[in-house]
C-alpha positions in Angstrom: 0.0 0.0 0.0 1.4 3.7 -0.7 2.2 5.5 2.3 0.0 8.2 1.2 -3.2 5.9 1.5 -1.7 4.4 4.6 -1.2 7.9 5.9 -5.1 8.8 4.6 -6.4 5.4 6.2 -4.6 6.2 9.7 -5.3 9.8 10.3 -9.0 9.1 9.0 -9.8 11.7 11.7 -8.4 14.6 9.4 -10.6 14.2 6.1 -11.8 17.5 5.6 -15.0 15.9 4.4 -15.8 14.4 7.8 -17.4 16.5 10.6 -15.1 17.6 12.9 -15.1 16.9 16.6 -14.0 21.0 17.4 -17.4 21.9 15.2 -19.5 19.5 17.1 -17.9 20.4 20.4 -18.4 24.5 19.8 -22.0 23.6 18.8 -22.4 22.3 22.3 -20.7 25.0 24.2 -23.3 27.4 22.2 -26.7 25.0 23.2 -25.5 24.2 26.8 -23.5 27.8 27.5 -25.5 27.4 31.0 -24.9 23.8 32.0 -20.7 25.0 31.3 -20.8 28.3 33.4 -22.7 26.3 36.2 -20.2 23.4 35.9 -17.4 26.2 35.6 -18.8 28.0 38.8 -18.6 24.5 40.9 -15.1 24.1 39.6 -13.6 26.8 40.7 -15.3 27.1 44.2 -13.6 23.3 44.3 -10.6 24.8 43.4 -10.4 27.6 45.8 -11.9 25.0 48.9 -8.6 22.8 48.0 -6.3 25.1 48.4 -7.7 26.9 51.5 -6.2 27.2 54.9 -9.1 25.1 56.0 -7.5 22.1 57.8 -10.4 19.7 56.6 -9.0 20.1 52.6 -6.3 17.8 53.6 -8.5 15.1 55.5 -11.1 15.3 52.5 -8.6 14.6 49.9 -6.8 12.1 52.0 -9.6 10.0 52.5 -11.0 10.3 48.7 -7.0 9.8 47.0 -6.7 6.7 50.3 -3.7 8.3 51.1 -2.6 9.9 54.5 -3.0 14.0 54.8 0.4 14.4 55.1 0.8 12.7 51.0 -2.4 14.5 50.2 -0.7 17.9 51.2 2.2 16.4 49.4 0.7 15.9 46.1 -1.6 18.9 46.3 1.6 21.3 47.0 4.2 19.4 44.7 2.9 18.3 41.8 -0.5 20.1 41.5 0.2 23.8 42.2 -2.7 25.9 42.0 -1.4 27.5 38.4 -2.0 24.4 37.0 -5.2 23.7 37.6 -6.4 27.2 37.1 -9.1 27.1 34.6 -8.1 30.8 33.8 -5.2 30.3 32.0 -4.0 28.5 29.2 -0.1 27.6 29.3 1.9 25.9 26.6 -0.7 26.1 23.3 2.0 27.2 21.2 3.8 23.5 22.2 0.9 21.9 22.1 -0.1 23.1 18.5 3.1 21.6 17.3 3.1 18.5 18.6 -0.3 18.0 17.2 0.9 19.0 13.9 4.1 16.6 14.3 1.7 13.7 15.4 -0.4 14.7 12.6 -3.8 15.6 14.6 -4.5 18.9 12.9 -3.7 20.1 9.7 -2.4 22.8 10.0 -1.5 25.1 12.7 -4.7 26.6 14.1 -5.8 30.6 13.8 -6.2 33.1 15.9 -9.9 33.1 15.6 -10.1 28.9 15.3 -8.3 29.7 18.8 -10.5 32.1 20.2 -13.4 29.5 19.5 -12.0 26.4 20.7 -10.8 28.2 24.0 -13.4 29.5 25.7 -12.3 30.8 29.3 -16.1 31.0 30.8 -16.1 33.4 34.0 
């Protein structure tokens, strides 16, 4: 088989004939806007409790990881800083965007509006 039909069979995913998963998923950020800013809402206040002072934040993720408090504050602090799961901001897109073009996921690199569409930072 040529590698160009092998290449078209195993990156099906990019035939510009075939509906694409961004279009579908921007179609449902538009229907269920509401459903997104209520989930948004409860993520954040999440966030926010989990990194309080509050000395229960440790016990509560403790018991739900199974790990003691003092691994819970371990994991929280070390390898889950709050910038990283701030829903706020986006880090590393620019990476990201080229490893998807590299592993042959998109295209090309996406636009400034395509961008603005797929990343939707709902306050």
């Amino acid at each position: 088989m040529p590698e160009s039909q092998r290449n078209r069979e195993t990156y099906h995913h990019l035939d510009p004939s075939q509906p694409r998963r961004g279009t579908r998923l921007t179609d449902t950020l538009a229907r269920r806007k509401n459903a997104f800013n209520r989930y948004m809402k409860a993520y954040r206040e999440t966030i926010a409790y989990m990194y309080s002072d509050d000395p229960q934040v440790l016990k509560d993720y403790g018991e739900f990881a199974g790990v003691s408090e003092a691994m819970a504050k371990r994991v929280r602090d070390d390898f889950f800083p709050p910038s990283l799961v701030n829903p706020d901001e986006i880090h590393g897109l620019d990476e990201l965007m080229a490893e998807a073009l590299t592993l042959k996921f998109i295209l090309a690199p996406l636009t400034k509006e395509q961008v603005g569409e797929l990343v939707q930072i709902v306050k």
